[in-house]
N, C-alpha and C positions, 0 to 999 in steps of 0.2 A: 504494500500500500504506500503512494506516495503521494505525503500533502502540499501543501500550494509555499507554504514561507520554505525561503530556501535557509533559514536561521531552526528550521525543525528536523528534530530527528529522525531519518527517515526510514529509520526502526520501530517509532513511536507507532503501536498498534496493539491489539490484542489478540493474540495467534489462536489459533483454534475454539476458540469461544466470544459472545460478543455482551453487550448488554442488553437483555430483555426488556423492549419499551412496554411490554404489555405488565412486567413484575415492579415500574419506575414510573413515579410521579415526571411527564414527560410532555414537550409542546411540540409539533409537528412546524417544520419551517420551510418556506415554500420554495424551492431550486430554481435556479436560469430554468432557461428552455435549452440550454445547454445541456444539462447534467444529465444528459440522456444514459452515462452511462457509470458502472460506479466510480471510477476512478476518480471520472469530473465531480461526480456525485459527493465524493467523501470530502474532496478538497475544498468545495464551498461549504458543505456541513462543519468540517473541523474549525475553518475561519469564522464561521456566524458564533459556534460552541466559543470558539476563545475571546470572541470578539462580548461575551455577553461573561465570562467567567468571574469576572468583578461585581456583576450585577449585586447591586447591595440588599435588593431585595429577593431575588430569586436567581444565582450566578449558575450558571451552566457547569456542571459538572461531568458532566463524558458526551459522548454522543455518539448514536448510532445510525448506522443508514443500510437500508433493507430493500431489494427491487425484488419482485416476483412475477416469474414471464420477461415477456418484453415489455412490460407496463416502467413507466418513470420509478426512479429510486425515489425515496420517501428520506427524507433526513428527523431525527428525533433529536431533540435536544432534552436532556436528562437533569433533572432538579434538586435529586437526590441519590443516594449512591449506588451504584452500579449493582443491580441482581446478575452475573454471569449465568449466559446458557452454554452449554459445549455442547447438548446431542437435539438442535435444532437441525432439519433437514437441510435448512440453507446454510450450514457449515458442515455437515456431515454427508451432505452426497455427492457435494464437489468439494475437498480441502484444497485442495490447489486454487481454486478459485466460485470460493462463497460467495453468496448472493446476500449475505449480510456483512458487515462491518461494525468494532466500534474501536472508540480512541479515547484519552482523556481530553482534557478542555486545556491545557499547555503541555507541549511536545518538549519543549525548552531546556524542560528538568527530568524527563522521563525516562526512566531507564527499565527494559524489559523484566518482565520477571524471568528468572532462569533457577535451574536447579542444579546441586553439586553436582560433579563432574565421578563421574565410576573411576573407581582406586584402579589400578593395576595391580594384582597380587601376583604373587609366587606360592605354588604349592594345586592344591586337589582344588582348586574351584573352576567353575563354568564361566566362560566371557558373557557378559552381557551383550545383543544385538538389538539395535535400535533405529527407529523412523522418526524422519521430524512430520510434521504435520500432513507434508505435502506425500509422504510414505516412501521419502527421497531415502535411504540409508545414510547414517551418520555414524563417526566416530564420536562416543559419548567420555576416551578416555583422553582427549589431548585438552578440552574447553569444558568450561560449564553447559549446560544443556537448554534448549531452546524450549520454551514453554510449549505444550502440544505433543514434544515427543513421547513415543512409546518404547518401549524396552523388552525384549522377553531374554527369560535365562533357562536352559534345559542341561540336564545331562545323561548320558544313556541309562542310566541306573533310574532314574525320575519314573515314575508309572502315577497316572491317576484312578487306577482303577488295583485292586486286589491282584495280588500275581506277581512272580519274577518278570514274566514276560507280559505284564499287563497294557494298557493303551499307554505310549508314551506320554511323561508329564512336562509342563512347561510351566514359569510363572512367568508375570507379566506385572507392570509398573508405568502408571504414565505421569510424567512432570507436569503438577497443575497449580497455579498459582505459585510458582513457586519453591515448591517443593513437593517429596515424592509421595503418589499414593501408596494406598496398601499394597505392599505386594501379597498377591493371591492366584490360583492359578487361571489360565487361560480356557477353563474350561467351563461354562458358564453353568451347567449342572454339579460343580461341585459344593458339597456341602461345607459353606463358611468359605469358599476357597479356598480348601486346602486339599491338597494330592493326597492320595495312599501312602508314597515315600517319594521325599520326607516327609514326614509330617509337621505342623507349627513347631520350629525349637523351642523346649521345655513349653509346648501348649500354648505359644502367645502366637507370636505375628512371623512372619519371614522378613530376615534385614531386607533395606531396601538397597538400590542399585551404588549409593555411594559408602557403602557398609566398609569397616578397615577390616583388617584381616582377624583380628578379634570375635569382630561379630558376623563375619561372612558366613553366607552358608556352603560349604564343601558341597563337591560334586557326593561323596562319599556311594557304599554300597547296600543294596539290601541287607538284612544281616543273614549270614548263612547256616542254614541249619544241616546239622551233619546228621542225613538220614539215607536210607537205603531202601529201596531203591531212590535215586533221586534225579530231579527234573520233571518239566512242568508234565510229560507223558506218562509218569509215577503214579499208581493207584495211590490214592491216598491210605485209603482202608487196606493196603500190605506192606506200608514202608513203614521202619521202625526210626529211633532216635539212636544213636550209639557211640560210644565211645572207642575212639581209635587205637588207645592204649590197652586195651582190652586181650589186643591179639598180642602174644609172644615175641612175635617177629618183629613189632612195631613200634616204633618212638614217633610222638605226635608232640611236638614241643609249640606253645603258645606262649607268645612275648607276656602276656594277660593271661590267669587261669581262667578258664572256663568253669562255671558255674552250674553244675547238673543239680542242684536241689532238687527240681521239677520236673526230673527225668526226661530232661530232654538236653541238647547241646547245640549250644548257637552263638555262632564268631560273630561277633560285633564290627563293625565295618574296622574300626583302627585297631584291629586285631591282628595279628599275625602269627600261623603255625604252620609249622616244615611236619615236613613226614619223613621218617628215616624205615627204611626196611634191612634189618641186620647192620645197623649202621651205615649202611649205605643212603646217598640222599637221593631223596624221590622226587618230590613237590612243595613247593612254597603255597601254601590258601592264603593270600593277601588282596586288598584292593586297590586295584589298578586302574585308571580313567573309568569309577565306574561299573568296573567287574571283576570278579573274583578271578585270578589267578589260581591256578595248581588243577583247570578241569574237575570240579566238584562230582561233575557225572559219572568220572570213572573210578569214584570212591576214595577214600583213607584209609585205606588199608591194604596188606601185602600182596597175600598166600589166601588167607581165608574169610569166608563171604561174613559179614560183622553177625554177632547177637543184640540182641535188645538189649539196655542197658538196664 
């Protein structure tokens, strides 16, 4: 959007969302017979808005301008403070180029809202991938981020649905006003927006895209349970739970003990146990981008098919 003073900023706008004249105490001002289109449209609406923002009795506080069809754009001048809309049709079915607009009533001092910029980490997390408004792709990790944009982060381990192999999961985060929404996942059926795995950490919310490495969330792995038969083509009702160390033959060493109270055995993603047969090394079960290393499916164990624990 570009307004008419060449002393204005010609960033001054408000990206993906406008103000609602219908939610705003608001006076309609009447355009050239020029302003046939929005461009012209905005520039004389922004000049009448600024031109009126001292008003001592009633100062123009944003302004919006709206065409629908080929009908003349409408310019609104705003009395009171901005209600935002983002999922009006005239900004949601063309982002590249909405059939609505708004701005504030001085460009002079404006400065966009923007949101932190995505950390760079090192180690087991997922890159964020991001759209600015217009669903251009952007790097979100060089600059601060452009109000509008959207964000999703996925990794192959992510399921929204019950399963190893369940429907991949995804979350998603959009920069609004400012700062980042909830991240939740992309899946509009999920309950609360949250995936199968992960789940919220410790039950609250998923950091959002400018998370430090403290609070990030890891690609990490489902956790693995050491059962036999195992894999998603596994009756359930004939596979057992069992312990590796069981067998004679077999050293099953884990960085972390595993914890059978509940007769069952399950590596936790930041787990890690080797398999020795006769001393010999077999397999590392570690996760790796996401997936378990050491072949799960062709068992932990030597010589002989495991017992129930």
């Amino acid at each position: 959007i570009g307004f008419a003073s060449a002393a204005i900023n010609a960033d001054c706008q408000f990206v993906g969302e406008f103000c609602d004249p219908e939610d705003s105490i608001a006076d309609t001002f009447k355009l050239s017979d020029a302003a046939t289109d929005m461009t012209t449209a905005i520039d004389e609406c922004y000049d009448e808005c600024n031109a009126q923002k001292d008003d001592p009795d009633s100062p123009c506080l944003s302004f919006t301008v709206r065409q629908v069809g080929l009908r003349p754009p409408t310019c609104y001048l705003l009395r009171n403070d901005c209600v935002l809309n983002s999922a009006d049709a005239c900004i949601t079915s063309d982002p590249a180029n909405p059939s609505c607009a708004s701005g504030p009533s001085d460009c002079t001092s404006f400065e966009p809202k923007v949101c932190p910029m995505v950390a760079t980490l090192e180690g087991d997390f997922a890159r964020w991938q991001c759209q600015d408004i217009n669903t251009d792709p952007i790097n979100p990790y060089n600059a601060d981020v452009p109000e509008g944009t959207v964000c999703y982060q996925t990794c192959s381990s992510w399921v929204s649905e019950e399963g190893v192999d369940g429907p991949p999961g995804q979350l998603v985060s959009k920069c609004e006003s400012g700062a980042w929404s909830a991240v939740v996942s992309s899946n509009p059926n999920a309950v609360d927006g949250e995936l199968f795995y992960p789940t919220f950490p410790d039950g609250l919310v998923y950091p959002t895209p400018d998370a430090d490495a403290a609070t990030a969330l890891p690609c990490g792995c489902q956790p693995l349970n050491v059962q036999w038969p195992y894999g998603p083509d596994a009756d359930p009702s004939t596979q057992i739970w069992y312990d590796p160390n069981r067998e004679e033959a077999a050293e099953f060493i884990c960085e972390t003990t595993v914890d059978m109270a509940n007769g069952d055995y399950i590596i936790e993603t930041t787990n890690t146990c080797v398999l020795y047969c006769d001393d010999h090394y077999v397999a590392t079960a570690s996760c790796l981008n996401g997936e378990w290393s050491g072949n799960p499916e062709w068992g932990f164990w030597c010589y002989e098919e495991p017992e129930a624990i």
